[in-house]
KOLDO-323890 format. One record per residue: residue number from 1; residue in three letters; x negated, y, z of N, C-alpha, C, O in turn. Coordinates in pm, whole numbers. Atoms other than C-alpha are relative to their C-alpha. Last residue first. Layout:
residues N
seq/type/n.east/n.north/n.up/ca.east/ca.north/ca.up/c.east/c.north/c.up/o.east/o.north/o.up
NUM/ala/X/Y/Z/X/Y/Z/X/Y/Z/X/Y/Z
...
end
This chain:
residues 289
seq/type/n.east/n.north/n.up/ca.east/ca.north/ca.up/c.east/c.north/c.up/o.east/o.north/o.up
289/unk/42/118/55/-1607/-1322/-1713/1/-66/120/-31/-185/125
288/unk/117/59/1/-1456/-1028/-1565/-43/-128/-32/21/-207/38
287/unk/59/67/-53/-1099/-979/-1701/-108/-19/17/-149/-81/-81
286/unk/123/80/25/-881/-824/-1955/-75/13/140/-58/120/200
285/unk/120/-51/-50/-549/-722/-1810/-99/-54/-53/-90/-176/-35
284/unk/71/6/88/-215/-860/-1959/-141/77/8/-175/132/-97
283/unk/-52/-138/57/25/-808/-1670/-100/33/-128/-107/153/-155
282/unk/-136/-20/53/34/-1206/-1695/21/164/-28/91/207/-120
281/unk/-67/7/142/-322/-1173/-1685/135/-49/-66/157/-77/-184
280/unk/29/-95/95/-368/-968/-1401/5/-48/-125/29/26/-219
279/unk/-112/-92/-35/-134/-1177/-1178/-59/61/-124/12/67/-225
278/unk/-125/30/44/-292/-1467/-1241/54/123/-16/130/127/-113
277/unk/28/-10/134/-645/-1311/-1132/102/-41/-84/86/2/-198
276/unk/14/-130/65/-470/-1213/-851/-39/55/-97/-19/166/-147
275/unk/-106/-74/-11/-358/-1526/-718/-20/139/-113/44/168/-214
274/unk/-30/9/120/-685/-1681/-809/140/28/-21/187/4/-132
273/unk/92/-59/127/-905/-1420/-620/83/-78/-102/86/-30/-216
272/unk/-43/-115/-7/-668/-1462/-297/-48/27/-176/21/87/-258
271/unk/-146/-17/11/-723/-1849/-308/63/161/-4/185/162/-19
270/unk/-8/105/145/-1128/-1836/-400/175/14/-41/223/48/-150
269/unk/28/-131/89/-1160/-1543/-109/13/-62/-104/19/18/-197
268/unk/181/0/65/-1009/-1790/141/3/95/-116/106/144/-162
267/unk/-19/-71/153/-631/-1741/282/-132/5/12/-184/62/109
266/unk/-150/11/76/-531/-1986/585/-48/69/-158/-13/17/-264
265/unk/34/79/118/-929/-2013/651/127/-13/-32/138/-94/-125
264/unk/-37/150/15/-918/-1929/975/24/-45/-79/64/-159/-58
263/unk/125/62/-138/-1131/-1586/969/87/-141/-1/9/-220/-54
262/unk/99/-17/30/-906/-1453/650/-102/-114/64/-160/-209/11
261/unk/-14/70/119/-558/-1534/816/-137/-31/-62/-166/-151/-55
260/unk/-73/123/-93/-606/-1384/1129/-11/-84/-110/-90/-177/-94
259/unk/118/138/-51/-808/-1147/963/29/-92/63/-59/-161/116
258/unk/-5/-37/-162/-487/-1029/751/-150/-74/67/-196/-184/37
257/unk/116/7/5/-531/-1068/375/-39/71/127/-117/164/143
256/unk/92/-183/-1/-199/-1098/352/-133/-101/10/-155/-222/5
255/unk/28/-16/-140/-78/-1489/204/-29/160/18/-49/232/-80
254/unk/136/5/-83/15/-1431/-140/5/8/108/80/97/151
253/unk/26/-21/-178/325/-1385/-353/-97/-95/52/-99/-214/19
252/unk/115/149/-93/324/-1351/-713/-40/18/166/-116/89/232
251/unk/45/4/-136/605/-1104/-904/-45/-134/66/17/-240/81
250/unk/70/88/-56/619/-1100/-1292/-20/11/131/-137/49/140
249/unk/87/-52/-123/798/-809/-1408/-5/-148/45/102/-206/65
248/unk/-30/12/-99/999/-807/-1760/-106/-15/136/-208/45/106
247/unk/161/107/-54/933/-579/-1999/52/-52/87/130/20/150
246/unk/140/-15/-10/1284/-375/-2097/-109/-118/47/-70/-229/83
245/unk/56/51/157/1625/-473/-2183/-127/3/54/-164/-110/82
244/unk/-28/-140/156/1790/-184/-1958/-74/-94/-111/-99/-50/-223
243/unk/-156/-36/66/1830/-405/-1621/31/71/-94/141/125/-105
242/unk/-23/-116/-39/1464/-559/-1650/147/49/-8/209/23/-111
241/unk/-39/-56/137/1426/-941/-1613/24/181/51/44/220/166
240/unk/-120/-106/-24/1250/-1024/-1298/29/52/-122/-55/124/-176
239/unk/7/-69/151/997/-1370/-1343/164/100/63/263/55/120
238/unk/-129/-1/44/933/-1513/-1016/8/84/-91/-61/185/-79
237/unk/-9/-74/120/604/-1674/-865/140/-6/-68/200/-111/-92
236/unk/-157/-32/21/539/-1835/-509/-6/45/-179/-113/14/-230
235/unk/13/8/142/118/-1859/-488/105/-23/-45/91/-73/-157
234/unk/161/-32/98/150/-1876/-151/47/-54/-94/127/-147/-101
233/unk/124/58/16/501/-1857/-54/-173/17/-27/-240/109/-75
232/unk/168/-36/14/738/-1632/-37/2/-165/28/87/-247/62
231/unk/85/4/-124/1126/-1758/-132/-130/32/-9/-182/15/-119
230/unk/94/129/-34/1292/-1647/-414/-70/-13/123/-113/86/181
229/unk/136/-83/36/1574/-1424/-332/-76/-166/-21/-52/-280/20
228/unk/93/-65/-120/1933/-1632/-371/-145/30/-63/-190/-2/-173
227/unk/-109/14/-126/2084/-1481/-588/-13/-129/-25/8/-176/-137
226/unk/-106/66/0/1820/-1322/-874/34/14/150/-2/97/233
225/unk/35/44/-69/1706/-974/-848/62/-118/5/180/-107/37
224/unk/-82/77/-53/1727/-759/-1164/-51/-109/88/-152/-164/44
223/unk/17/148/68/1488/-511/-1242/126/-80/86/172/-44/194
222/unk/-17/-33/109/1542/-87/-1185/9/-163/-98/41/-178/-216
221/unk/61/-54/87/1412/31/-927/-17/0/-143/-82/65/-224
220/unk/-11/-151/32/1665/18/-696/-63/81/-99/-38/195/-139
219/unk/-100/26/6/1620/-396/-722/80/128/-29/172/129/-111
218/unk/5/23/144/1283/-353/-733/133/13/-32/145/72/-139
217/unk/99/-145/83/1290/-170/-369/34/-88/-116/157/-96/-107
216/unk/-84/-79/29/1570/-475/-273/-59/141/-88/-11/203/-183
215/unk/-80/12/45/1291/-705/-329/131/113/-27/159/153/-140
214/unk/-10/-46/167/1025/-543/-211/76/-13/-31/127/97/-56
213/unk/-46/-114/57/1087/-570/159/13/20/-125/114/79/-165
212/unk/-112/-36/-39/1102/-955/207/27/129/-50/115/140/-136
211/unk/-116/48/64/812/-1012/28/129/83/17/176/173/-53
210/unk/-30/-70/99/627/-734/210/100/-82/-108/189/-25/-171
209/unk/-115/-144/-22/743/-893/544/-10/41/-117/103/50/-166
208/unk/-151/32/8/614/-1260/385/117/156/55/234/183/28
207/unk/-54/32/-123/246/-1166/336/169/-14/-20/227/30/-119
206/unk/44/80/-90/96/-981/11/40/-48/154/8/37/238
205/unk/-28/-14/-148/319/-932/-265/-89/-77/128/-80/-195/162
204/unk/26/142/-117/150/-955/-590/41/52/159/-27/123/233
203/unk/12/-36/-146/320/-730/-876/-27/-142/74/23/-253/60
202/unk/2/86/-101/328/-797/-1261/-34/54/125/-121/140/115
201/unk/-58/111/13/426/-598/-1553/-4/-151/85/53/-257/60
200/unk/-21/125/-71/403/-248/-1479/53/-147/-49/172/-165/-72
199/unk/161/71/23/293/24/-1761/21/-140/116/-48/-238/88
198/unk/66/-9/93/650/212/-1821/-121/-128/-35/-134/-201/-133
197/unk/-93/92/119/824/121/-1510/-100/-80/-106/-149/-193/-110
196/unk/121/83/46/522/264/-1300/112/-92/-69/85/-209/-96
195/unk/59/-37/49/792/560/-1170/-105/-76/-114/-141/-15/-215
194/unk/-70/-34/97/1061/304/-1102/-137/110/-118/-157/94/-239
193/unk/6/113/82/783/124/-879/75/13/-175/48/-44/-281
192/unk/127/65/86/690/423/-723/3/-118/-68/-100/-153/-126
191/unk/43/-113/125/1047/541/-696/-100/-40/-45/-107/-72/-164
190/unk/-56/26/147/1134/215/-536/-1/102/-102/31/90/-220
189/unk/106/108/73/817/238/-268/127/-50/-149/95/-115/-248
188/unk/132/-32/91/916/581/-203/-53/-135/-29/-160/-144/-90
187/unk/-49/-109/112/1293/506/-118/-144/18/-41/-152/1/-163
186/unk/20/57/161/1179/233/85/1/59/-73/-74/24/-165
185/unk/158/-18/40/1051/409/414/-8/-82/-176/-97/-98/-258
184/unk/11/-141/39/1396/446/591/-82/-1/-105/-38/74/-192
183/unk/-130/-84/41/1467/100/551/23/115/-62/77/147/-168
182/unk/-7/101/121/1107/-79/688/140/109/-108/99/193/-187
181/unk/130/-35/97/1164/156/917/3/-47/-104/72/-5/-197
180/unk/-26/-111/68/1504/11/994/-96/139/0/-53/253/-17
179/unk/-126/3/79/1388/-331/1033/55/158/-113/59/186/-233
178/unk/-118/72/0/1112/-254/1251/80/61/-85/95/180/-111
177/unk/-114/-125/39/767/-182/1161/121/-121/51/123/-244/54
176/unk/-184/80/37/550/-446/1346/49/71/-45/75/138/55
175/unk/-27/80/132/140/-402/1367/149/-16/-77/176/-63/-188
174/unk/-4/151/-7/202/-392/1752/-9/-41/-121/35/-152/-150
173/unk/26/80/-117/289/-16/1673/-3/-124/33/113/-166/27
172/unk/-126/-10/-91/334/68/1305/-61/-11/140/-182/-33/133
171/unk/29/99/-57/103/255/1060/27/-20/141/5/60/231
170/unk/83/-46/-134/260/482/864/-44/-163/99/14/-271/108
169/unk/142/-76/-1/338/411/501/-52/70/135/-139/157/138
168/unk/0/-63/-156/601/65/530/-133/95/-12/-243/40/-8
167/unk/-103/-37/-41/640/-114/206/64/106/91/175/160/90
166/unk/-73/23/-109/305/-68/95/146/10/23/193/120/-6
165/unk/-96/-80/-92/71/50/-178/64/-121/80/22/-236/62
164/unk/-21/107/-145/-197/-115/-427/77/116/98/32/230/103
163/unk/-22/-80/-111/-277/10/-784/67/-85/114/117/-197/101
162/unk/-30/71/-106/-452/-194/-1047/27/176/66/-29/284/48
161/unk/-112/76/61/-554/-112/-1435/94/-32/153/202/-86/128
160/unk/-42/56/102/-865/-59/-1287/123/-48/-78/130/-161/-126
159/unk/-100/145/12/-923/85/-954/47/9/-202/96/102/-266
158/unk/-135/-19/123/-1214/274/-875/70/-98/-25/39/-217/-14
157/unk/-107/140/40/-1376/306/-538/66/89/-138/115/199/-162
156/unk/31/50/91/-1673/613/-505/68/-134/-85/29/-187/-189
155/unk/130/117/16/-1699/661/-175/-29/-47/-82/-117/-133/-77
154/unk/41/-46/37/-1453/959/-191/-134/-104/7/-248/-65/-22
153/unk/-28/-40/76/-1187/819/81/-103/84/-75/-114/187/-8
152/unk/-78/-166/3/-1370/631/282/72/32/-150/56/-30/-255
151/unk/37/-92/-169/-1540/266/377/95/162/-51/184/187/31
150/unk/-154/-130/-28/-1368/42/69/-76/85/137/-20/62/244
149/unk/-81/-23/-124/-1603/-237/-45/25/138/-15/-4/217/-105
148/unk/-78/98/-55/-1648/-434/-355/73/40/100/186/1/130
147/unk/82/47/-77/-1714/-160/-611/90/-159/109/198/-215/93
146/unk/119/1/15/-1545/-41/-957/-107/10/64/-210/58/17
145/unk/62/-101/-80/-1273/-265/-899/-110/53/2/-202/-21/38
144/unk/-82/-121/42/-1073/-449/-1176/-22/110/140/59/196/176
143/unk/26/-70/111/-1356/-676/-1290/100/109/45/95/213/-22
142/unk/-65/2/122/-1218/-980/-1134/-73/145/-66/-76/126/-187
141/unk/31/144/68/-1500/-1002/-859/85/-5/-127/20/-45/-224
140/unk/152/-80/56/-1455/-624/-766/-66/-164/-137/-118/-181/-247
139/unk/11/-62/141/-1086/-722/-746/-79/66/-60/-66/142/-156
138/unk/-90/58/98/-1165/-973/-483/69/72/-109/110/-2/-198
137/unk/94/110/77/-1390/-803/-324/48/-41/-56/7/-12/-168
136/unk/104/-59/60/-1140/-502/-256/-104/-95/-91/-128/-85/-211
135/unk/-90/-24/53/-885/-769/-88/-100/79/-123/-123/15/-226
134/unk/-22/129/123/-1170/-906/127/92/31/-144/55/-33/-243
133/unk/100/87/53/-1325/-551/251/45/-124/-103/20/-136/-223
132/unk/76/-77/107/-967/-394/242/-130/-85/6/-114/-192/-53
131/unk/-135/58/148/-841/-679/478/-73/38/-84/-158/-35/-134
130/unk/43/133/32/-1194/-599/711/87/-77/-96/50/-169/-169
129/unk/7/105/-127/-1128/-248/793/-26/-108/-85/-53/-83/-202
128/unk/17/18/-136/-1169/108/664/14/-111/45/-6/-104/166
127/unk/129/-47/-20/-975/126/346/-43/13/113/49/43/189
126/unk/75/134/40/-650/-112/205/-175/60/50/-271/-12/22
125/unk/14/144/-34/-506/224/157/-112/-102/-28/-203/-103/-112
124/unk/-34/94/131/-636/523/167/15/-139/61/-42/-206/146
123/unk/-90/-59/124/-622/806/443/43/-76/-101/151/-53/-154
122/unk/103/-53/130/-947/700/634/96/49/-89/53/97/-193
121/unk/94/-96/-65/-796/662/1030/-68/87/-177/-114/200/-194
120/unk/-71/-98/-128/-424/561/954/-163/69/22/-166/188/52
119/unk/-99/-128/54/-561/348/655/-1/122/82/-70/220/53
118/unk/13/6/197/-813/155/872/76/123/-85/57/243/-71
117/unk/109/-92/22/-801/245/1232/-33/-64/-109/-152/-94/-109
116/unk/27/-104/-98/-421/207/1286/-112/29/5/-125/145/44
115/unk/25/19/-136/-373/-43/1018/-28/153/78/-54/256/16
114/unk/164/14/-10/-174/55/702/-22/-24/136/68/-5/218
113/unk/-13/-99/-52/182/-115/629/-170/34/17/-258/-49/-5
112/unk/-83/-41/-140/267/-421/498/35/130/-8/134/179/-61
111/unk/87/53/-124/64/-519/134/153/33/121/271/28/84
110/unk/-148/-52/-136/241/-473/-225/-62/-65/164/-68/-186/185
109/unk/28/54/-153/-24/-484/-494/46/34/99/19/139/157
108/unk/-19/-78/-168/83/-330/-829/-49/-107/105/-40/-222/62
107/unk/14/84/-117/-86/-446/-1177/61/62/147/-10/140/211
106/unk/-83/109/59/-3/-261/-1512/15/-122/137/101/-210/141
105/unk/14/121/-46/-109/47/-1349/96/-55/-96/196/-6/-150
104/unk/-9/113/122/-77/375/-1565/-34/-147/44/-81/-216/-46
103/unk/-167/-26/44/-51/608/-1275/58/-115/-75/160/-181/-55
102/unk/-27/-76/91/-390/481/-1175/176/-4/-23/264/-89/-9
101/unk/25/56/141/-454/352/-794/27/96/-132/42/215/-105
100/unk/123/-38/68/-373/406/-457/-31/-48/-137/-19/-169/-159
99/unk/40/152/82/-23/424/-276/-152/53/-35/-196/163/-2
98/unk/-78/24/100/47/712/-23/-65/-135/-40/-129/-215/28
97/unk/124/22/112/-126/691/347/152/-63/-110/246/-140/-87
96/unk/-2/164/68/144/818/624/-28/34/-116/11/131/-180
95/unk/-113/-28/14/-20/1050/868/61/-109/-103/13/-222/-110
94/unk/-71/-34/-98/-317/1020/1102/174/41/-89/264/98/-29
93/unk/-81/-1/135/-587/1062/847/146/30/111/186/144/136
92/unk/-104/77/111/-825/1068/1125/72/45/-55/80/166/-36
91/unk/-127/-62/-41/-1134/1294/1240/163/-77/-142/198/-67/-259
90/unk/-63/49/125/-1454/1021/1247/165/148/63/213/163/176
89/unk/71/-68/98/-1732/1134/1496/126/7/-148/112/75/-250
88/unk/0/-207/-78/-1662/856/1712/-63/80/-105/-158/40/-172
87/unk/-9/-162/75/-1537/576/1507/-28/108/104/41/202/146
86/unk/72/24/102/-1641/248/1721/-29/147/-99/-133/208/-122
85/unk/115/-89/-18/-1523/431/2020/-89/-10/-134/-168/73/-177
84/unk/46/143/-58/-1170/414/1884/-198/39/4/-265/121/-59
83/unk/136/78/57/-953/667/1818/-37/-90/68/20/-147/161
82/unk/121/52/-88/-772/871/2090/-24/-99/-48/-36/-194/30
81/unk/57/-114/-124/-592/1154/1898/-141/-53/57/-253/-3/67
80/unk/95/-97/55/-548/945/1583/-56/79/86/-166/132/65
79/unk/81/104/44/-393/656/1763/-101/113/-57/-219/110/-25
78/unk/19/17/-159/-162/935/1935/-139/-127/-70/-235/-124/7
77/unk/53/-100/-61/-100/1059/1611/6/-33/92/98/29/146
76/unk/89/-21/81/-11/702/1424/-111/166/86/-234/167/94
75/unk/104/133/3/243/630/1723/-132/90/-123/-177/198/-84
74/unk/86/-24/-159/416/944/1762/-151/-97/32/-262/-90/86
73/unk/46/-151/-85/504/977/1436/-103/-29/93/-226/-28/99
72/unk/88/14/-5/610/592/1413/-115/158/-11/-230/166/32
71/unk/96/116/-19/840/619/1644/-144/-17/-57/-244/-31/14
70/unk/68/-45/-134/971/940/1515/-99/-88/85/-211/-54/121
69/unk/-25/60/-140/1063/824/1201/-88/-23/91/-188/-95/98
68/unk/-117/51/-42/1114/1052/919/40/-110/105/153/-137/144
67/unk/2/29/-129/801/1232/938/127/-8/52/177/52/147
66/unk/-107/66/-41/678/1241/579/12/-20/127/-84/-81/174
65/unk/-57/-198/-88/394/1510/477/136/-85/61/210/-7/120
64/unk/61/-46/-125/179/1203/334/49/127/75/-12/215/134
63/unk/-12/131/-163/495/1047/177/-97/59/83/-65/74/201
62/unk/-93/-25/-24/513/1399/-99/15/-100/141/61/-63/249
61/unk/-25/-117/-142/229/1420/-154/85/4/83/71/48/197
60/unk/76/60/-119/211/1034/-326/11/170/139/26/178/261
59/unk/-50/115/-135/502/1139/-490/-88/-36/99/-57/-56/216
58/unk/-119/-26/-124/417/1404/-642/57/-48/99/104/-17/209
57/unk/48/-90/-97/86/1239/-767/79/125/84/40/187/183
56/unk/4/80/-108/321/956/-891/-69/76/78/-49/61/198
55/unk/116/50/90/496/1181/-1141/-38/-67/152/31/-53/253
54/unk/-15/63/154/870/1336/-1137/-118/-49/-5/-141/-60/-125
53/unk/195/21/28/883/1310/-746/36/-3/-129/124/-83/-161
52/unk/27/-157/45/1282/1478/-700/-150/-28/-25/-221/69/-53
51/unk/-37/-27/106/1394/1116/-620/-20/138/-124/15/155/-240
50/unk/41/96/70/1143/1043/-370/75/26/-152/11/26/-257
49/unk/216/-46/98/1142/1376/-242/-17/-103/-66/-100/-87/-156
48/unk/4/-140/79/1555/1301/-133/-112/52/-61/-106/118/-165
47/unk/-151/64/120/1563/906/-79/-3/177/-39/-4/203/-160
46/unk/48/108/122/1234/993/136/71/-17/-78/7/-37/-181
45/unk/39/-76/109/1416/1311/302/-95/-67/-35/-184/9/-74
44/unk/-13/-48/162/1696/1116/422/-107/72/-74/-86/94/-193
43/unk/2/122/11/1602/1039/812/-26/-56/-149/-106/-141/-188
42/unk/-177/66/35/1527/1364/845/-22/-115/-70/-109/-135/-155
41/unk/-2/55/-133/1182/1477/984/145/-72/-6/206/-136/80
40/unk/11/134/-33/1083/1573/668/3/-71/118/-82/-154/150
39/unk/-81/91/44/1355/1862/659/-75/-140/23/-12/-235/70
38/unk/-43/73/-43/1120/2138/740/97/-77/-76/126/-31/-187
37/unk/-150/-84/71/817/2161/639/100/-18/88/77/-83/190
36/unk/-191/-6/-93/588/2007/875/87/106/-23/144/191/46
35/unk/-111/42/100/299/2000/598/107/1/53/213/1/-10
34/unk/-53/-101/13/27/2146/841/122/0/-85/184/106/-97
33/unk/-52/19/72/-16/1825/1041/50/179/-118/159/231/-95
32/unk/-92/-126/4/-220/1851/1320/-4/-38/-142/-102/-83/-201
31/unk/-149/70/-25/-402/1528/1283/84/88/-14/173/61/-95
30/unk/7/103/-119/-720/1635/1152/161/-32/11/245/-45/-78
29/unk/-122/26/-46/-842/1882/870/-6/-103/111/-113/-147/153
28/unk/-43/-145/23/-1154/2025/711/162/-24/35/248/48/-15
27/unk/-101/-48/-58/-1436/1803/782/76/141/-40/31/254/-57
26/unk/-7/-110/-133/-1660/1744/561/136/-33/75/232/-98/33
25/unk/-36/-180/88/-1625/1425/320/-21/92/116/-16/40/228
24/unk/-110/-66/90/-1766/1088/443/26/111/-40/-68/168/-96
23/unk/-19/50/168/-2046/912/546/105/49/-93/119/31/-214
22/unk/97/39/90/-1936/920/856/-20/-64/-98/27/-168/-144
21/unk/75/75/-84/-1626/1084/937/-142/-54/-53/-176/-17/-165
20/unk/122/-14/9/-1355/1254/774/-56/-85/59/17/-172/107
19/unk/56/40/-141/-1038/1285/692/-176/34/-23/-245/99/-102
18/unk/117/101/-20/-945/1479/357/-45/-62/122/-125/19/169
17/unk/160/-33/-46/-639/1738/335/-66/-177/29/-6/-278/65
16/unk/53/36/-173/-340/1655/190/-136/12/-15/-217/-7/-106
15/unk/-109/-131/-73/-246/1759/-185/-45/-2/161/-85/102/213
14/unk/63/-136/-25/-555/1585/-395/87/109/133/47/208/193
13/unk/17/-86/88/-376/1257/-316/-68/156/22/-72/221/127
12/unk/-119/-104/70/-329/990/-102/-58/99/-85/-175/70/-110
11/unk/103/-108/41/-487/622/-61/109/146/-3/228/139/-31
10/unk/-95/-77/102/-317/360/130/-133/123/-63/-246/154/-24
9/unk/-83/-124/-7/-467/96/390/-9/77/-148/-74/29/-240
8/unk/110/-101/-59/-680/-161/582/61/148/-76/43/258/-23
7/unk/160/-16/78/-395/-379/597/-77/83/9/-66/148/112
6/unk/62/-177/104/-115/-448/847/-115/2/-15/-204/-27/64
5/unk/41/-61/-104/-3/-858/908/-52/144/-74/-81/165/-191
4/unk/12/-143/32/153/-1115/705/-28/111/134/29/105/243
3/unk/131/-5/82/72/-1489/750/-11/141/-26/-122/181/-62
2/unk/-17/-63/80/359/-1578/1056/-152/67/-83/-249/97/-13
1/unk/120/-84/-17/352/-1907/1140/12/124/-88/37/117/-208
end
């Protein structure tokens, strides 16, 4: 059975323009893309901006202007074109949603990819749909969110000590990145991890694709991977020594917080909440009572 599925989505940065919709910021952009420099359309220019990001708000600009594979291109702007009736009124994000959180995370959260009217429509991860709702609650309940739910970018979410990103930053068709998505699309999730060296000491992978992907990302980023990977699980847990001496990295794997999962009771808000409260105090986080 598979437990991983795409979340409600990514956050990006002052550099990209703002979606919109109700309840939300003006309008002052849409799908048209004005960032189509050129080069991001090359297969290489994540492994090339990723390495040239010196801070994470470079980086996060740097993935929402990314349009190294065409597939999903086409896909995310064609989802953005013709929406959903639920959102009328809403002008989507439509490109691929960076990570979200403080520079200085001690906590990462590794999900899929964003959903097509979650992320893909509001810009941030984990925002807009029903994952983000549970995922959100659950670090409103620990103390490291400063609400429960996620509707837009500018609603007022703060993250605590916690940031949350993706293997995969456009949101795929059928939910599925393939293989070499997944591929192209690492180079910014091992800079952001190299970048959050400093303050990172535990990561929760949610679902068995982000398992799978991280690994090699940490592995570029800078920690050692044993042989063989650990296996996901719920509530899995593997200690990564660093390759320079440094802190080592605690990684805890979790069901997603897919509604497939959610609505049948594979992952309850008690089993997500004590995953994550683990997590935050191995990365040494104080805690809501």
């Amino acid at each position: 059975m598979r437990h991983d599925h795409p979340e409600g989505c990514d956050t990006p940065t002052d550099g990209p323009r703002e979606p919109t919709g109700p309840g939300g910021p003006p309008a002052t952009g849409g799908v048209s893309d004005p960032g189509r420099l050129s080069g991001t359309d090359d297969p290489a220019f994540p492994g090339r901006a990723g390495r040239a990001a010196v801070s994470l708000d470079v980086l996060d600009a740097e993935v929402a202007r990314c349009r190294a594979c065409p597939r999903l291109v086409a896909w995310r702007e064609q989802v953005g074109r013709e929406g959903r009736p639920a959102y009328a009124g809403w002008e989507y994000w439509a490109r691929p949603v960076p990570g979200y959180g403080p520079d200085d995370a001690a906590l990462l959260v590794v999900g899929l990819a964003p959903a097509a009217h979650g992320g893909n429509r509001t810009g941030r991860m984990f925002t807009g749909d029903r994952s983000g709702d549970v995922l959100y609650a659950a670090l409103h309940r620990l103390g490291l969110a400063s609400q429960a739910e996620a509707t837009h970018r500018g609603d007022g979410l703060r993250l605590t000590g916690v940031r949350v990103t993706a293997p995969v930053h456009c949101a795929p068709p059928a939910n599925r990145p393939t293989p070499g998505e997944r591929d192209t699309c690492r180079p910014w999730l091992a800079r952001e991890l190299e970048l959050l060296r400093p303050t990172v000491r535990a990561l929760v992978v949610l679902g068995a694709f982000g398992w799978q992907a991280v690994f090699p990302a940490l592995a570029a980023g800078g920690w050692v991977v044993p042989r063989p990977r650990p296996r996901f699980a719920h509530g899995a847990r593997a200690r990564l020594p660093a390759r320079d001496g440094g802190p080592d990295l605690e990684v805890f794997g979790c069901y997603h917080v897919s509604q497939r999962n959610t609505f049948t009771g594979v992952l309850t808000p008690d089993m997500l909440t004590d995953v994550l409260g683990d997590a935050a105090r191995a990365a040494g986080l104080p805690l809501a009572p």
